[in-house]
N, C-alpha and C positions, 0 to 999 in steps of 0.2 A: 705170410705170403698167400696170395690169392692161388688157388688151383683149380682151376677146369679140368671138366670133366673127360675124357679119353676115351674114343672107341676102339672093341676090340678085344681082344683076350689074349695074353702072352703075349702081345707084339704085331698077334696076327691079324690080316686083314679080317670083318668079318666076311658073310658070305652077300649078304646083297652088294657090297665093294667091287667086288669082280663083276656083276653086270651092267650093263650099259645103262646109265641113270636118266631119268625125264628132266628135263628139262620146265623151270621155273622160272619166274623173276618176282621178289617180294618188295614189298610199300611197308615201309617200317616207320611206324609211327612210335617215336624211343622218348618223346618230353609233351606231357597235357599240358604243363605252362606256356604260356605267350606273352612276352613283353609288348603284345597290341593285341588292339580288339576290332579286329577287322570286322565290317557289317556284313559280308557273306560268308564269313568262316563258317565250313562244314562241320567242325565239331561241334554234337549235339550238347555239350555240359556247359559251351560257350552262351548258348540261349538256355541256359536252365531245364531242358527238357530233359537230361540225364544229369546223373549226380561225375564229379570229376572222377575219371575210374585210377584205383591204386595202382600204381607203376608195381609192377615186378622187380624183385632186388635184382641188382647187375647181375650178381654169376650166375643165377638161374634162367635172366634171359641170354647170357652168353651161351650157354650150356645150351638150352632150350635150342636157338639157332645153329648149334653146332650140329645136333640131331637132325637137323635138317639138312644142314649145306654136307655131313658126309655122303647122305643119300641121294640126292638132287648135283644139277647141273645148273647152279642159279645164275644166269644173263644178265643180270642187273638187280642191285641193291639200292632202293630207293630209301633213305633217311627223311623222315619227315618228324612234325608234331602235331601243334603245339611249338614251337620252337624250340628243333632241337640243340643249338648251343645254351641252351640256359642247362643240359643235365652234366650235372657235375662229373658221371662218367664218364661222358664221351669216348675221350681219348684213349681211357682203356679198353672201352669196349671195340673201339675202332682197331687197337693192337690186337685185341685176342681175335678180331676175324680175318687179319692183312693176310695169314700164311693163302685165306681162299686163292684172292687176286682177282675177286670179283669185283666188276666197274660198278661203281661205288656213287652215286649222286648226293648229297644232300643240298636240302629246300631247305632255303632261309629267309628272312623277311631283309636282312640286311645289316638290322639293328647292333650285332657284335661282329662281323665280318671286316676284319683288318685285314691288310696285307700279312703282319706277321701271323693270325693266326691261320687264315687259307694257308700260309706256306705250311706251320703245323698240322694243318690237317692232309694236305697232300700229301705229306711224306706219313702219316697213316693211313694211307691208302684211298684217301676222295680223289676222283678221276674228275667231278664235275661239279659244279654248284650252281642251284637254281636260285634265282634272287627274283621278289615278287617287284613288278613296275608297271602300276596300274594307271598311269598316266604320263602324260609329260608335264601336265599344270601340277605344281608342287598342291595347291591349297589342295585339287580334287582328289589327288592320290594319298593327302594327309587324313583329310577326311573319310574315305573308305576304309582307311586302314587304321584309323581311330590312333594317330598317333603323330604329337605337334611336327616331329624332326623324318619320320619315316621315309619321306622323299629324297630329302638330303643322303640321309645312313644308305639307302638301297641304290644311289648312285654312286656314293664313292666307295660303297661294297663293291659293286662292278670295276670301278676303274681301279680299287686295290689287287683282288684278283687276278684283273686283267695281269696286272702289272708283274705279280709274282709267276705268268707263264698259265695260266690254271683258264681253263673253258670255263665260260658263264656262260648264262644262257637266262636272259628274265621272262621271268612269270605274270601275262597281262592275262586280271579276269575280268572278263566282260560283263556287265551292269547296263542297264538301261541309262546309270549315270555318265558311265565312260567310253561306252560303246565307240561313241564317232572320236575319240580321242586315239583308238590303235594305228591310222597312217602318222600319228605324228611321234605316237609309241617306234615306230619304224624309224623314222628319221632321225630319234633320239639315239634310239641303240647302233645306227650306223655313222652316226659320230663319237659314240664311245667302240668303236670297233668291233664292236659284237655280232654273229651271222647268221646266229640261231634265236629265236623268240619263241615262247610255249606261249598259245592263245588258248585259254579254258573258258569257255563259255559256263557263267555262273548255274550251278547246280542249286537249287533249294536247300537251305538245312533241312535234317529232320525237323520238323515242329512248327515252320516258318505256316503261317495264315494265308489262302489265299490268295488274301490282298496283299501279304506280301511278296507271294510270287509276283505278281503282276505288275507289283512296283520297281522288284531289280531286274528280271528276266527279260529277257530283249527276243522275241520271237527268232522266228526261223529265217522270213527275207530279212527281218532288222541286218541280220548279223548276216545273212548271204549277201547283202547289201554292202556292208561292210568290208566285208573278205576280197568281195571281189576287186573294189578299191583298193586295199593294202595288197594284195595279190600282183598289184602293178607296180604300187610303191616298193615293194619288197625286189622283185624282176630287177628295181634298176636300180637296186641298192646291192643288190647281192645278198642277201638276206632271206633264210628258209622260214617259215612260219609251220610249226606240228602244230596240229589241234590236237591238246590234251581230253578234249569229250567230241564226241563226232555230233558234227552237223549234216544233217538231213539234207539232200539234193532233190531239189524240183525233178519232179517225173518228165521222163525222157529230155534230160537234161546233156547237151553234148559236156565238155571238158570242163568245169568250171575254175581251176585255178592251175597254175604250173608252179608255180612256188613255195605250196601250201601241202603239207602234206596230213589228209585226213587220219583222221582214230576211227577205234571200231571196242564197240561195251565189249572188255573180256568175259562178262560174268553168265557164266552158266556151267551145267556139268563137260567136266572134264578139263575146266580149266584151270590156267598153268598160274596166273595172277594172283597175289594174292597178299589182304591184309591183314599186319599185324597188330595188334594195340600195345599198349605201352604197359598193360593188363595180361599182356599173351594171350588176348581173347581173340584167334584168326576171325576175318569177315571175306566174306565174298568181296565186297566195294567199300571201301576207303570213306565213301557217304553213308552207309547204309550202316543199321544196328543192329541186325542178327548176325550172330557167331557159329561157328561151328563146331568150338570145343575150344582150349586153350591149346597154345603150340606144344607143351609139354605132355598132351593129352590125348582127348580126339582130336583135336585139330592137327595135328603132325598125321596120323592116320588120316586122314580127308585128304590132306593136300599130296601125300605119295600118293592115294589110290587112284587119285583123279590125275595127278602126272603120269602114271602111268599107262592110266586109257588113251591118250593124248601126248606120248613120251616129245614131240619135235615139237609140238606147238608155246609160243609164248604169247597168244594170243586167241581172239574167235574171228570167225567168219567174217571179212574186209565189209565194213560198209553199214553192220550191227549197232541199232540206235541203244542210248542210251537209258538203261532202265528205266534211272529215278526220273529223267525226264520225262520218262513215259507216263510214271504214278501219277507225276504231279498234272500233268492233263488230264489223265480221268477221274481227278478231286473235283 
């Protein structure tokens, strides 16, 4: 029988228990594998630029996360990969964290998401499932996402979910390919009944060339162009659009969307955000490739010290652009 680890001594709470704990929300990256090869995926081992990093055995990252979530007030549990239904532990590991009752997301591509297993996963404790839907044109969305059937599996992932009672909410990342495709990404998800849409404007991998910025990246009016469109389409569909990376607003810009509600980069000292690898190597940004120790190590130090400069915040400063987009302009 598997056993995890237990805090405490005699039964007793310990002492940081009894104060009032900072507040967190974690990006858990739990499986490097991916049943596709999507052309802007963030992970850098996807372009050969890193080597595939070693998963952490299960009970050590269970263990590992426990150390955290007794100390911490974590807001949100973000599951991501790589694709995490392909790790054969899931489900355990999903059991040994239920007793938190933290709301619980996981990011899917689609590709193994049935009705019976969203129903399995909800009753271990997934409150939400993000499903990626980078178009409405099947070919263009197969093609980003380097995978013949992806279109098909990522829509009747939604309409399975839907079906078992479970929020969705799909994942459109913006490309210079697909950009003018999101009013009709809108139109699609409010015939599959869906109210919420995450719009991430594509971030660069690490390693990606220049030129290949300038081949997927869709500038700032591209994509304020854009928004402001779906921004309408969304009003009359009933339909919220989050920006998972913020977009930059024109100077002395009045309202620019009511529907839409912008991000802001968590990443700087004191903040509450934070990513895990599937390595236990904590990162500031979920894009980015320096660590600041292992969660079992210094990185559990880093991330208490800095919740607690910051105990209420799950966030930074409203309106805070986004690093890497920043590097990549001064390349």
């Amino acid at each position: 029988m598997i056993k995890w680890a237990s805090p405490g001594v005699d039964g007793k709470a310990p002492e940081w228990a009894c104060k009032q704990k900072p507040v967190v929300q974690l990006w858990w990256e739990l499986e490097a594998r991916c049943n596709l090869g999507c052309l802007f995926c963030y992970n850098p081992w996807r372009h050969g630029v890193t080597r595939v990093p070693i998963s952490a055995h299960s009970v050590r990252t269970i263990n590992a996360l426990r150390q955290v979530l007794e100390r911490v007030e974590c807001r949100l549990l973000a599951i991501s990969g790589g694709e995490p239904l392909l790790h054969p532990d899931l489900y355990l590991m999903l059991e040994a964290l239920q007793s938190y009752r933290i709301p619980t997301v996981l990011t899917t591509n689609g590709m193994l998401l049935s009705a019976r297993r969203a129903t399995e996963l909800m009753s271990r404790g997934i409150s939400s499932f993000q499903v990626s839907l980078h178009s409405h044109l099947e070919e263009r969305h197969n093609w980003l996402s380097g995978g013949i059937d992806s279109w098909a599996n990522a829509v009747s992932a939604i309409v399975s979910a839907r079906s078992c009672g479970a929020q969705v909410v799909p994942v459109f990342v913006a490309t210079k390919e697909n950009l003018n495709d999101f009013e009709n990404v809108i139109e699609l998800c409010a015939s599959l009944a869906v109210t919420q849409i995450v719009f991430n404007r594509v971030v660069p991998p690490v390693g990606y060339s220049r030129s290949g910025h300038q081949f997927i990246v869709p500038s700032d009016e591209e994509i304020r162009v854009v928004l402001r469109a779906a921004d309408e389409r969304a009003r009359g569909r009933n339909i919220f659009i989050q920006l998972g990376v913020p977009v930059a607003r024109p100077v002395h810009s009045g309202p620019l969307w009511t529907n839409i509600r912008n991000a802001s980069c968590p990443v700087g000292r004191g903040q509450s955000k934070w990513t895990i690898g599937v390595d236990l190597a904590v990162r500031r940004c979920n894009q980015g490739l320096e660590s600041v120790g292992l969660l079992d190590e210094k990185g559990l130090t880093t991330i208490l010290d800095e919740a607690r400069s910051n105990p209420h915040s799950c966030g930074s400063a409203s309106g805070r652009p986004c690093l890497r987009m920043r590097a990549v302009r001064l390349r």
